[in-house]
N, C-alpha and C positions, 0 to 999 in steps of 0.2 A: 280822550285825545291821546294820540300815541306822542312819550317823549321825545324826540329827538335830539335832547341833549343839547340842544343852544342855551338854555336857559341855564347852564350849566356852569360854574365858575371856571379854569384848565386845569387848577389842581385836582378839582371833581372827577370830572374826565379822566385824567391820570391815574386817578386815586380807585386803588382795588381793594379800600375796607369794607370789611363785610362779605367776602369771595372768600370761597373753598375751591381749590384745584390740585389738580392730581399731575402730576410730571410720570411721563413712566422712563425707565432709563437713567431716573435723575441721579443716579451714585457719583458720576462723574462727565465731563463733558460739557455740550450743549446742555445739558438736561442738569446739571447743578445748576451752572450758570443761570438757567430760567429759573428754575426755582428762588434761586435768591434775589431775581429779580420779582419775582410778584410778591415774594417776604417781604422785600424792602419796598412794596408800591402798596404794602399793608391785606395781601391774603394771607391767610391760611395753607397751609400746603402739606401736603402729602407726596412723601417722594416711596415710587415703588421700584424697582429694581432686583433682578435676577442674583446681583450680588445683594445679599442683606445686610453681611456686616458694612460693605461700604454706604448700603444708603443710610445705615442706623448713623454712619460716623458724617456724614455729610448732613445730615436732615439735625443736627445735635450743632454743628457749626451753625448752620442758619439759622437757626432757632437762638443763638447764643450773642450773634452778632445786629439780627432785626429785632428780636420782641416778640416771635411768632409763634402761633401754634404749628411745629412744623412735625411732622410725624413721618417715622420712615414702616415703610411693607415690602414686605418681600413678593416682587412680582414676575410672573411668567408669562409673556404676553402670547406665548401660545400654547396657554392652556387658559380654556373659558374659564372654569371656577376661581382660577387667581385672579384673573382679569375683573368676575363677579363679586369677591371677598375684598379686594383693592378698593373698587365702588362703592360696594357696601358699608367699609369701612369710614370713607371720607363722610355719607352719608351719618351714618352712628357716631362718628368720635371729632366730625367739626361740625355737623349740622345741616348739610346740604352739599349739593357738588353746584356750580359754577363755572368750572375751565375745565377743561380735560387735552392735556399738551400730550400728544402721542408724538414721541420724541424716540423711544427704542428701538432700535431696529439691527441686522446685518450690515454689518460692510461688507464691502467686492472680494473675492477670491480671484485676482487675475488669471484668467487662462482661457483659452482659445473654448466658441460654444461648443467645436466637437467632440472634445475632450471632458463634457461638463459632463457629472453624474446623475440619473432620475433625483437619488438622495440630496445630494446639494441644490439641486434645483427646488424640491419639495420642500427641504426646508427655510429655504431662502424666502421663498414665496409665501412659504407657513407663516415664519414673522413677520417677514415688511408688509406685506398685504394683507391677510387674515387675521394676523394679528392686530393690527391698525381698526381694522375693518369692524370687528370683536368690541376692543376699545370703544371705538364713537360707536356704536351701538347700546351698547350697558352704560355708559356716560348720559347719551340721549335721554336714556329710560328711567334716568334720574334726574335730570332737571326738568323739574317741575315747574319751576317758573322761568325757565328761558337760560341760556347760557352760551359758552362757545369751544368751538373743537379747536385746536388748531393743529396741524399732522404737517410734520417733515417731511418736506418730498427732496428733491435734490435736481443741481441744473440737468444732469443726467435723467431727470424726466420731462425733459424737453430737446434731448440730442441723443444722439449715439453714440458711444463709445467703446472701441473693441478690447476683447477681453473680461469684461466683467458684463458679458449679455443679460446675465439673469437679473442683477441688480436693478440694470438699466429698464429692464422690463418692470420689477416690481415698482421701480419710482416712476414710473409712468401710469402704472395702477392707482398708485396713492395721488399721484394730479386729477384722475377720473374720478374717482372715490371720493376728493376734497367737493366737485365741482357737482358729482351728482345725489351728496348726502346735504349740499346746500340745499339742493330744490327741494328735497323729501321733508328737511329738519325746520325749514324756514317757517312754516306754518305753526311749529311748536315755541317759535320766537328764538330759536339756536341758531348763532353764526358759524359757519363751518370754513374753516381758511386756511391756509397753506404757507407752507416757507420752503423756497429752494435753494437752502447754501449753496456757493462752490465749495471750493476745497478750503478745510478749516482744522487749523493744527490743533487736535483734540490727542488723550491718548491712545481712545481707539484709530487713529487714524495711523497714528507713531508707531504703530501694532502693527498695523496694516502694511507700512511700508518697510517695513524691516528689514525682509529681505533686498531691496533693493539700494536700503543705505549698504549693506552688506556687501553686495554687490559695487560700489562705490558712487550710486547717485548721489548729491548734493541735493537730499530732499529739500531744507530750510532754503537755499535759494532757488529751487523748482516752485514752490508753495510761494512763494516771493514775487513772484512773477506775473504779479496782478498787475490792473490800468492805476492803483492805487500803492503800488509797489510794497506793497507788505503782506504778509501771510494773516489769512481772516482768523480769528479767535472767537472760543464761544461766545462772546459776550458779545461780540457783534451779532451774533443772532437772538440769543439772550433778548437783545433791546428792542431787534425786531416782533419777537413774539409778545413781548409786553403790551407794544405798541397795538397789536392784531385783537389780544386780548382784555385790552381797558378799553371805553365808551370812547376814545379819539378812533378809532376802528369801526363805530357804531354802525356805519352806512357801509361796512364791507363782507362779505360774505361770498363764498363761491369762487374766491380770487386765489393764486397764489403767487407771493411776494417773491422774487430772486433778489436774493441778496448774496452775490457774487464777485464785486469788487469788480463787475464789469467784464467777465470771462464770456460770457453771451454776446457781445457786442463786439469783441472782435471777427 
């Protein structure tokens, strides 16, 4: 008989003891933020990240404030063998894989599609999609007894938005990608699911918008200007991926969650 999880107590359900997952991107961001959230819901965790010192220094906090075996690697998510060594690791040094949060990616380079470069187009598309893509792939090929993806997409891969074309395009790959590696994975018992932030004051984001505080936007009250009047922070998505990734999610697969404070709806 297949569980279904009623039988289930809600701390059970909530409760991620015994899970090994991988964050990739987690040095800072959304991708801390998750990570100490399935620390603190009792996984294991492995944060990988292109900066190493920062995930070494992040993955050492979480480990110091949950109890956790939190391990940090240095990761390239577009390059296969990092992607394969990050896996393989979670596999050797906690015992299995379980979640695989592909959370890294590109942010937008504002500027008009005719002005955009073969090069930034290529490598835009090399991380957010291919590199995602890589991910749940070598993830899959190690849960052996079932698991789940979850991949950041963004509300931008459900709208348009001019000036950051490419973007827009690759988060519309990763909605395709969430929706058609459910139907491939599901037979392997893998749930494959999705999150679509809006806009969430990270410091890649604070990166991003630089120039145009510079310029004199009032980015903190532009970001503010949700149906919930406040600017999203990781942890509000954070709670979502938890949520996607522990057995209260058990019946969902193929979906992807926006969590946007309502920016779709107007």
């Amino acid at each position: 008989m297949i569980d279904d999880h009623s039988n289930k107590s809600l701390s059970d359900v909530w409760s991620l003891r015994g899970r090994r997952a991988v964050v990739t991107g987690g040095a800072k961001g959304i991708g801390a933020a998750t990570a100490r959230r399935l620390a603190e819901a009792g996984a294991d965790v492995i944060i990988g990240d292109i900066d190493a010192s920062g995930a070494a220094r992040t993955a050492l906090e979480i480990a110091g404030s949950t109890g956790r075996n939190v391990i940090a690697c240095e990761l390239d998510i577009s390059d296969t063998d990092s992607i394969i060594a990050t896996a393989d690791a979670c596999v050797d040094r906690l015992g299995g894989l379980d979640i695989w949060v592909n959370n890294a990616g590109i942010y937008p380079t504002t500027g008009p599609a005719i002005d955009a470069s073969d090069a930034f187009i290529d490598r835009l598309l090399e991380v957010n999609v291919r590199g995602s893509y890589a991910c749940a792939r070598e993830a899959a090929r190690r849960m052996k007894a079932g698991g789940v993806i979850v991949n950041l997409a963004s509300t931008t891969g459900f709208r348009a938005a001019p000036g950051i074309s490419a973007y827009v395009v690759s988060k519309h790959a990763v909605v395709g990608l969430t929706k058609t590696l459910a139907l491939e994975f599901g037979p392997m018992n893998i749930r494959v699911v999705g999150v679509a932030p809006g806009p969430i004051d990270t410091p890649g984001v604070q990166d991003q918008l630089a120039p145009l505080k510079a310029a004199g936007l009032d980015v903190g009250a532009r970001m503010s200007q949700t149906l919930l009047g406040r600017a999203g922070q990781a942890d509000d998505i954070a709670r979502v991926i938890l949520f996607l990734a522990s057995d209260m999610a058990a019946w969902i697969t193929g979906e992807v969650v926006v969590a946007d404070a309502g920016s779709l709806a107007g």
